[in-house]
C-alpha positions as a printed Julia matrix, in Angstrom:
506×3 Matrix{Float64}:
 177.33   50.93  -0.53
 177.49   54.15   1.7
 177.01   56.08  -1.97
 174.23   54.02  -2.87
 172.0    54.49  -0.02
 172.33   58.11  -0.01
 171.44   57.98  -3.53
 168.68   55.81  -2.81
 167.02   58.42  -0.22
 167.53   61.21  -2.88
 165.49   59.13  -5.18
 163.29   58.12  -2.29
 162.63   62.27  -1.88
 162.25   62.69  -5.19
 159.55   60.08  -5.32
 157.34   61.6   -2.43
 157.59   65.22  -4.6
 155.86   63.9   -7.17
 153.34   61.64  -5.3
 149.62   63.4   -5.22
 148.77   65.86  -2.25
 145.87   64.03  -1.16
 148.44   61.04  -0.54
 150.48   62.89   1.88
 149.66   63.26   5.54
 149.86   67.11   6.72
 149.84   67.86  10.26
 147.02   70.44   9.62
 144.67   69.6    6.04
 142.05   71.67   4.71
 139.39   69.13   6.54
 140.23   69.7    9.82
 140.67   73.98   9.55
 137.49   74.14   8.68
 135.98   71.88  11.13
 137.82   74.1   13.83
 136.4    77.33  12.04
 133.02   75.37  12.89
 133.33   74.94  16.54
 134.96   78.34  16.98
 131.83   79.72  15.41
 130.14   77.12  17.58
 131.6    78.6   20.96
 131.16   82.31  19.53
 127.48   81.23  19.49
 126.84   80.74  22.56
 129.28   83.84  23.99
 126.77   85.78  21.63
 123.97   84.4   23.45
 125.0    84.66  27.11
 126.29   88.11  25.98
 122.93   88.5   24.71
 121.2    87.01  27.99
 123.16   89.6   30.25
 122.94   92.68  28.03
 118.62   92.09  27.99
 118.83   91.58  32.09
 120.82   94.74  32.15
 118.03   96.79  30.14
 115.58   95.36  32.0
 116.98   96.41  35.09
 117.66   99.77  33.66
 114.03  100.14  32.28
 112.72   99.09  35.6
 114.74  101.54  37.11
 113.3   104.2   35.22
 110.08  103.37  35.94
 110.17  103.09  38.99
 111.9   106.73  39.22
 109.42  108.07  36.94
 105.92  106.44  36.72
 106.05  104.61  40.89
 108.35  106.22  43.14
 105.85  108.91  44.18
 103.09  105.88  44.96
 105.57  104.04  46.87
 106.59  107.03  48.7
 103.15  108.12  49.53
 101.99  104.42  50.55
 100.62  104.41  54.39
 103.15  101.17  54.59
 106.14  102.44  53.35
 108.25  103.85  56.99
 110.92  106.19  55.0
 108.25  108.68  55.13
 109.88  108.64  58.41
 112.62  110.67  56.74
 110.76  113.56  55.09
 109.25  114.85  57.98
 112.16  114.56  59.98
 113.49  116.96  57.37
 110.6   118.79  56.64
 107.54  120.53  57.91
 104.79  119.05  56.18
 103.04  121.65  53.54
  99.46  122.78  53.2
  96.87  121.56  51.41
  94.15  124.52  50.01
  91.36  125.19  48.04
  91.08  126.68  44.35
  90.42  130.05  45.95
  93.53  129.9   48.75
  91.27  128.47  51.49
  93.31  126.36  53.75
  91.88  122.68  54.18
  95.37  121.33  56.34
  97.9   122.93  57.42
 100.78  122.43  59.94
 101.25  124.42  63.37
 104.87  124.17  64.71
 105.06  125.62  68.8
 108.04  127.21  70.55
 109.72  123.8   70.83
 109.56  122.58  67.6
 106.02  120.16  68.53
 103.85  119.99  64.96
 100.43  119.52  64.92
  98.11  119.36  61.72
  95.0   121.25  62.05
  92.25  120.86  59.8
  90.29  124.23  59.8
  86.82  122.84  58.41
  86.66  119.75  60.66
  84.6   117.45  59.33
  83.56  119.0   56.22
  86.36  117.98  53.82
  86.89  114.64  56.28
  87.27  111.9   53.43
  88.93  114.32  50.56
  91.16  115.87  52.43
  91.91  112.51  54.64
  94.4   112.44  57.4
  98.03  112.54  58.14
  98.24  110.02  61.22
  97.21  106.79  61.5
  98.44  105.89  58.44
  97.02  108.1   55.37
  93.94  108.68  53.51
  92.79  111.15  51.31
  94.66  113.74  49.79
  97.44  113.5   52.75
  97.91  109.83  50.81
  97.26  111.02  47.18
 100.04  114.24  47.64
 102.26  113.02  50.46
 105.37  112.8   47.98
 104.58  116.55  47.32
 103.46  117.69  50.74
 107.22  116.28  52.18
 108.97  117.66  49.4
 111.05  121.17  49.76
 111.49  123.57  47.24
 112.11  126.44  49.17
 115.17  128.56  47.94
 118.58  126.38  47.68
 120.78  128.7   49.57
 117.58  128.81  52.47
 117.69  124.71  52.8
 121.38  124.79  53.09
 121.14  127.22  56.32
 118.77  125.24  57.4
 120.4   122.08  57.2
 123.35  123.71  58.87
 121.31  125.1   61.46
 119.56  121.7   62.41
 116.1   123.29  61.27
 113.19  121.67  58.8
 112.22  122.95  55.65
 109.1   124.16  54.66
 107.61  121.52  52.33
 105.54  122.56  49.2
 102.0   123.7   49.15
  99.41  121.87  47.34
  96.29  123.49  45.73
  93.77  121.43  44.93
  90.5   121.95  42.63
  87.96  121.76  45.37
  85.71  124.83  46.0
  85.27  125.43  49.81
  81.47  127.25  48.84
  80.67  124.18  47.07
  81.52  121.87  49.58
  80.11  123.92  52.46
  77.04  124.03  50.39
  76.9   120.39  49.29
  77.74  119.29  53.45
  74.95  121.42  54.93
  72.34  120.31  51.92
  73.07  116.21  52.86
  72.37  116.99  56.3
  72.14  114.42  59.29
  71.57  111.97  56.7
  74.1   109.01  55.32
  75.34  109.17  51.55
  77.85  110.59  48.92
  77.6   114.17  46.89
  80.44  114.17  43.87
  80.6   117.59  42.13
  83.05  117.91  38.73
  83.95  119.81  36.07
  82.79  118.07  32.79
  85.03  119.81  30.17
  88.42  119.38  32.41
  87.58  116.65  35.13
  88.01  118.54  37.96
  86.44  117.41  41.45
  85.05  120.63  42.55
  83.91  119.07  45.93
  82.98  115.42  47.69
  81.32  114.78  50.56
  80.49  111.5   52.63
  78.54  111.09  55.86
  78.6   109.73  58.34
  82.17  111.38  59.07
  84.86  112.25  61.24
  87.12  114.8   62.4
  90.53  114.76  61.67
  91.78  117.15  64.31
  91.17  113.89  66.35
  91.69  111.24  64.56
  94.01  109.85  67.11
  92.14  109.97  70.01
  89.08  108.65  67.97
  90.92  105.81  66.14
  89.67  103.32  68.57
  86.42  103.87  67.96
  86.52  104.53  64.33
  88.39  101.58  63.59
  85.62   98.94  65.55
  82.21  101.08  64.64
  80.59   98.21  63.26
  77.25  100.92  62.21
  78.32  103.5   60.91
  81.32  102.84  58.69
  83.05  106.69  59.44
  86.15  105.98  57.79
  84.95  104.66  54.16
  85.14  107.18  51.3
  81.13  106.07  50.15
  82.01  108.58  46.56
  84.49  106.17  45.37
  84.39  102.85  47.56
  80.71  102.62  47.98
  78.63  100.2   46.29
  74.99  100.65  45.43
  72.05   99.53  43.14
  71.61  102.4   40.58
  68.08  101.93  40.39
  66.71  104.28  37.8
  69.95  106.37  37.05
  70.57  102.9   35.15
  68.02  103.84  32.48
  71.08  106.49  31.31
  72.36  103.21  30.13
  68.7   101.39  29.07
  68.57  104.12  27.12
  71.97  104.23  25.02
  72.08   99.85  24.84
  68.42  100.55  22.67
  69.71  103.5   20.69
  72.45  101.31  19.76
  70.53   97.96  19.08
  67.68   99.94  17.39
  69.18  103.15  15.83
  66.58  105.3   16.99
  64.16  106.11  19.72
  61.01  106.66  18.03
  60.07  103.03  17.16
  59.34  102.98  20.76
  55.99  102.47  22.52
  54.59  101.18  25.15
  51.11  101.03  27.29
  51.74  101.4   31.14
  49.31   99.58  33.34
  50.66  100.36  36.42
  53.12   96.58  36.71
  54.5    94.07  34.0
  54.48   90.29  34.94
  57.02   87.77  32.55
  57.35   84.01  34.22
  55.64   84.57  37.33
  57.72   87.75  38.11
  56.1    91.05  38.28
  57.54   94.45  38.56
  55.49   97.61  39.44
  55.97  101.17  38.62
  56.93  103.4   41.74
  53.86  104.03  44.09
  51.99  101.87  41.44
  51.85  104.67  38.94
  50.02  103.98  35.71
  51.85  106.16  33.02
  49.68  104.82  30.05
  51.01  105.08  26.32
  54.54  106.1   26.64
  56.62  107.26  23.94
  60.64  106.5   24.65
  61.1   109.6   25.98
  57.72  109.71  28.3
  58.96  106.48  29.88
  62.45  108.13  30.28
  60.7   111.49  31.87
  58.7   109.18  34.12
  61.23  106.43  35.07
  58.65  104.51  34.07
  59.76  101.17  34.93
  57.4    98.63  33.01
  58.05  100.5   29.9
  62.33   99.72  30.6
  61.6    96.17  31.88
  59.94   95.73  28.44
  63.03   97.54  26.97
  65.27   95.33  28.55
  63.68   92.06  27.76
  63.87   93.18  24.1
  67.45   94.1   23.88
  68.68   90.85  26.1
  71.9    90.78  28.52
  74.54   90.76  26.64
  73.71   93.94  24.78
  73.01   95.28  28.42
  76.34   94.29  29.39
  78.37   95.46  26.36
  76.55   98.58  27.05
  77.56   98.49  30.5
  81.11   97.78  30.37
  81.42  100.39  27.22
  80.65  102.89  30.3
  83.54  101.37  32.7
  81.4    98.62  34.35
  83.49   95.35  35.78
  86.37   97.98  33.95
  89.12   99.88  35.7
  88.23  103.66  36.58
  90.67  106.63  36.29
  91.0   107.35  39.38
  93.98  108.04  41.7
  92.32  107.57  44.61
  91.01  104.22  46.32
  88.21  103.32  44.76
  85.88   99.92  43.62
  84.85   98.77  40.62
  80.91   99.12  39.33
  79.62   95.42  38.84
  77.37   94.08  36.24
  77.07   90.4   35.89
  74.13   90.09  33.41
  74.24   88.1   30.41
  71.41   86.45  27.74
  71.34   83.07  29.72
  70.2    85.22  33.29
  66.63   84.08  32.86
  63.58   86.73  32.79
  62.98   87.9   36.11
  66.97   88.81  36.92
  66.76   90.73  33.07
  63.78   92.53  34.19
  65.0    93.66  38.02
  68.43   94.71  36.23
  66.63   96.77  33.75
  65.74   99.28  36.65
  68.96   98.73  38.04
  68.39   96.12  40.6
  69.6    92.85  40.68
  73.06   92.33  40.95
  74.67   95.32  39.65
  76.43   98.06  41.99
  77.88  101.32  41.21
  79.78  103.8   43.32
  78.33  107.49  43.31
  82.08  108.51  41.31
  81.16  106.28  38.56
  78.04  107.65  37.93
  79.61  111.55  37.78
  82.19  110.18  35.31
  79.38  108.83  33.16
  77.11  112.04  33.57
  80.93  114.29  33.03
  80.73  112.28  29.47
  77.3   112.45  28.17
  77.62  116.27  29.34
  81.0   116.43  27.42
  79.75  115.11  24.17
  81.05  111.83  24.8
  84.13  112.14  26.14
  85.68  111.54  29.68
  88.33  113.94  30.97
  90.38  112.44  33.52
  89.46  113.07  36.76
  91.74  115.17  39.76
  91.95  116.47  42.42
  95.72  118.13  42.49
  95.25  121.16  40.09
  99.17  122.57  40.96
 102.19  122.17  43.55
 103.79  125.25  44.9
 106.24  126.14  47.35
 105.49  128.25  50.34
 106.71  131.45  48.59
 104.25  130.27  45.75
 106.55  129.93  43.1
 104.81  127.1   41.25
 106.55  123.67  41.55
 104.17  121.21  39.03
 100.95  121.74  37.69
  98.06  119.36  35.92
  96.22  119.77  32.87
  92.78  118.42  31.63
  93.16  115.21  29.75
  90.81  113.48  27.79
  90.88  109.45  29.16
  88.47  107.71  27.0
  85.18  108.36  24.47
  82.89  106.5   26.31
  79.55  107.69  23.39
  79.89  109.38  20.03
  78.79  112.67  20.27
  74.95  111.84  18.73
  74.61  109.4   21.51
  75.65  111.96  23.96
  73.38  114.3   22.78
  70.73  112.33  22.8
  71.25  111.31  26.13
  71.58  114.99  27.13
  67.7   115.3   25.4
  66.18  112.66  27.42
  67.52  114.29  30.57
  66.41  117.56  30.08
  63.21  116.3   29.7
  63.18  114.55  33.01
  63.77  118.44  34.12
  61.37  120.38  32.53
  58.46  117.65  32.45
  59.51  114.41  34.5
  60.42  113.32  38.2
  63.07  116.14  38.52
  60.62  119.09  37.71
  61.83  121.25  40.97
  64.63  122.33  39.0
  62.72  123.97  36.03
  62.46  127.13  35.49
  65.6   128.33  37.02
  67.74  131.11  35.86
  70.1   128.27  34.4
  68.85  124.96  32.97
  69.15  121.39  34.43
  69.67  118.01  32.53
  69.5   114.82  35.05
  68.35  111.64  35.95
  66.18  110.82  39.01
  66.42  106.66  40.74
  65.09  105.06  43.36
  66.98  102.08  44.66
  65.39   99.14  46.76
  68.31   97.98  49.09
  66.42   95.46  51.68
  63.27   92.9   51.02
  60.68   95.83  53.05
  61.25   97.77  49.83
  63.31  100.71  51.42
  64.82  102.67  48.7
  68.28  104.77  48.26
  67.44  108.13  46.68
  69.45  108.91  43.91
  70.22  112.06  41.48
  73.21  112.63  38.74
  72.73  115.77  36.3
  74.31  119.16  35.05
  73.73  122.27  34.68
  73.6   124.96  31.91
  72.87  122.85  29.03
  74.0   124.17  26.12
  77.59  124.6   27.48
  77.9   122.43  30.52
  79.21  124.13  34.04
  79.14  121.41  36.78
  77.65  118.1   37.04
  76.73  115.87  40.04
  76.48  112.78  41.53
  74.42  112.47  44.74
  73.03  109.21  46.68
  70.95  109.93  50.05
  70.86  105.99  51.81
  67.35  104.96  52.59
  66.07  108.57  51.76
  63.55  106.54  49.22
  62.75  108.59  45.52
  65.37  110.86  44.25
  62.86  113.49  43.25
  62.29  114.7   46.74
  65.45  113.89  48.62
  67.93  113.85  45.86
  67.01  116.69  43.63
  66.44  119.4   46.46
  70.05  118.79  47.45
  71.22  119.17  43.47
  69.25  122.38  43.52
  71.1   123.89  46.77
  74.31  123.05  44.68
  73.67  124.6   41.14
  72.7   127.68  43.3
  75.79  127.89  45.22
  78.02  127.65  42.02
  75.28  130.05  40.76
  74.68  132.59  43.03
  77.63  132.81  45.48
């Protein structure tokens, strides 16, 4: 029996060799590897996409870091808020800022015991440029206060220093105002309130920029007080780049280039002046009631004649206005490093007659800053194109071993170069025939733009003048409001005259 049995599992083995694979249970088949492979490519997914997840976080905090080193640590290190600026002057002496000729605009005395005090040599004159170093920060003590705190004075010099408990001498930084220009441009404006903006078409330089009413920043603390709760006179706002005023009829520039680019020309253009133009029970005179008669386009442009450019504007409509507009940075962003506010212009085809026609002298509801109006006058003078404008031409240390430097840079072709040129046409005539005639037959020749801007129901006007000089190859153009000084031919235009001379004649 015992033989038997173990014969009998033999055959039983021998049975199961031969029986089919698929009828035999493995421990591990073919089925179940492969659904294993699955979920370990399964989990490997989603390793691979929170390896993913961290390894995009970690760029991004990389990138961010680099930007912030690179494009926004200077603005958060120059921001009036920001309290580590604390740091740099407690480690340095804070540098000067000059003129393009050397002329010192701010400068630090240090006495015997180590008390600083910045000193601002020309007072008042360079007030809103220049700024102020207490109180917070405005101006160019804002704009360069990353460079002004900065030392580059010889290594081996800041390590005695540093062992010796003194401060460093922080860089100098020479800016691309003219001092003469300035003087000039101050003196010219007077007792009277407004903005003067003087640049450098071909590179964007800001060659000077004055405001009144102003300040002095030898005393701004003791003054702060009152500054700070003048409810009249506003002392502290930067009017070139923050104020906001009708254009009146410097907004013909624009009239001008929205029907060039509706109509393709200018000579299709004519209209009879009878002194006022009424449309739905809204009438509009000329200025003093003039009555210009038949006007060609570029009469009516000489003249500012504003029935002719009421008529214009009806024609061409508000959204044609608008696109116009905003081609020339209105309701747009302005390259500016300074504070600044943007130009407004809110007209559209559905506005209705009578806001169409006050907009079409530049009333109504659209404002422009005195800045805004030099950048578009910097572009029709340039052939089109706006350079970006500055202030900072170059950093040096105090030995004047140059630290940094800017270059001109084109921003944006705001007009093709016909436009521009025709632009420059119309503007020259306005100098040898139209409202700005005082500055004919100079020595040098003047393109501009004369405007008159109502600001109150009595009909008080803003007088207003943008324009440049040498024609052929532009020098210097300007930007000038005079508040309530009423047309721009006799308060504006004198001032622009003072200011070609100086860059001129001096």
């Amino acid at each position: 029996m015992r033989k038997l049995r173990k014969r009998d599992k033999k055959d039983n083995h021998r049975q199961e060799d031969f029986l089919p694979r698929e009828n035999l249970e493995y421990p591990d088949t073919q089925d179940t590897r492969a659904e294993k492979k699955k979920k370990r490519r399964s989990r490997n997914r989603e390793f691979t996409i929170i390896s993913y997840f961290f390894v995009a976080i970690f760029v991004s905090l990389i990138g961010y870091l680099v930007y912030f080193n690179v494009v926004k640590s200077e603005d958060f290190i120059n921001s009036p808020y920001n309290t580590r600026q604390d740091t740099f002057a407690d480690r340095v002496v804070r540098g000067q800022i000059l003129d393009s000729n050397g002329e010192v605009l701010a400068r630090t005395d240090v006495d015997g015991e180590g008390n600083e005090t910045r000193v601002y040599p020309y007072s008042n004159i360079f007030a809103h440029v220049v700024g102020y170093a207490s109180q917070g920060k405005s101006g160019l003590e804002s704009e360069a206060n990353f460079q002004l705190l900065t030392s580059h004075a010889f290594f081996l010099e800041q390590l005695k220093n540093q062992f010796q408990g003194k401060k460093n001498q922080g860089d100098n930084v020479i800016t691309t105002l003219n001092a003469n220009l300035q003087q000039t441009a101050y003196a010219a404006l007077g007792d009277r309130r407004g903005a003067i903006v003087v640049m450098e078409p071909s590179t964007g330089k800001i060659l000077a920029m004055v405001v009144k009413p102003d300040f002095d920043p030898n005393t701004i603390d003791a003054d702060w007080d009152y500054l700070i709760n003048d409810p009249n006179d506003s002392r502290l706002l930067n009017r070139a780049t923050m104020g906001q005023y009708p254009p009146g009829s410097v907004f013909k520039i624009v009239d001008a280039l929205a029907y060039y680019r509706e109509h393709g020309t200018l000579q299709d253009f004519s209209y009879l002046c009878q002194g006022s133009i009424t449309v739905d029970d809204h009438t509009i005179p000329c200025y003093g009631g003039a009555v210009h008669g038949q006007q060609d386009f570029a009469a009516a442009f000489a003249n500012s004649c504003n029935c002719a450019f009421v008529q214009m504007g009806l024609d061409i409509g508000g959204d044609i206005l608008r696109d116009t507009s905003e081609d020339l940075l209105f309701n747009k962003k302005l390259p500016l490093t300074m504070s600044y506010k943007r130009s407004s212009f809110s007209l559209t085809d559905d506005s209705g007659a009578p806001l169409t026609m006050q907009t079409s002298i530049g009333q109504g509801n659209t404002l422009v800053s005195p800045m805004h109006m030099a950048l578009i006058t910097c572009a029709i003078a340039n052939q089109g194109v706006l350079m970006k404008p500055y202030l900072i031409d170059r950093v040096e240390n105090y030995a004047g071993e140059k630290v940094s430097s800017n270059e001109p840079e084109s921003y944006r072709t705001l007009m093709t170069n016909k436009e521009a040129n025709l632009l420059s046409d119309l503007m020259t005539g306005v100098v040898n025939s139209g409202t700005a005639s005082a500055l004919s037959g100079r020595s040098y020749t003047v393109a501009g733009k004369t405007g008159s801007a109502e600001y109150n129901e009595a009909g008080d006007s803003h007088a207003w003048f943008v324009g440049y000089s040498n024609v052929a190859a532009p020098d210097i153009a300007v930007s000038i409001i005079v508040e309530g000084g009423g047309t721009g031919g006799a308060a504006a235009v004198p001032i622009a005259g003072q200011i070609f001379d100086a860059y001129y004649y001096n």
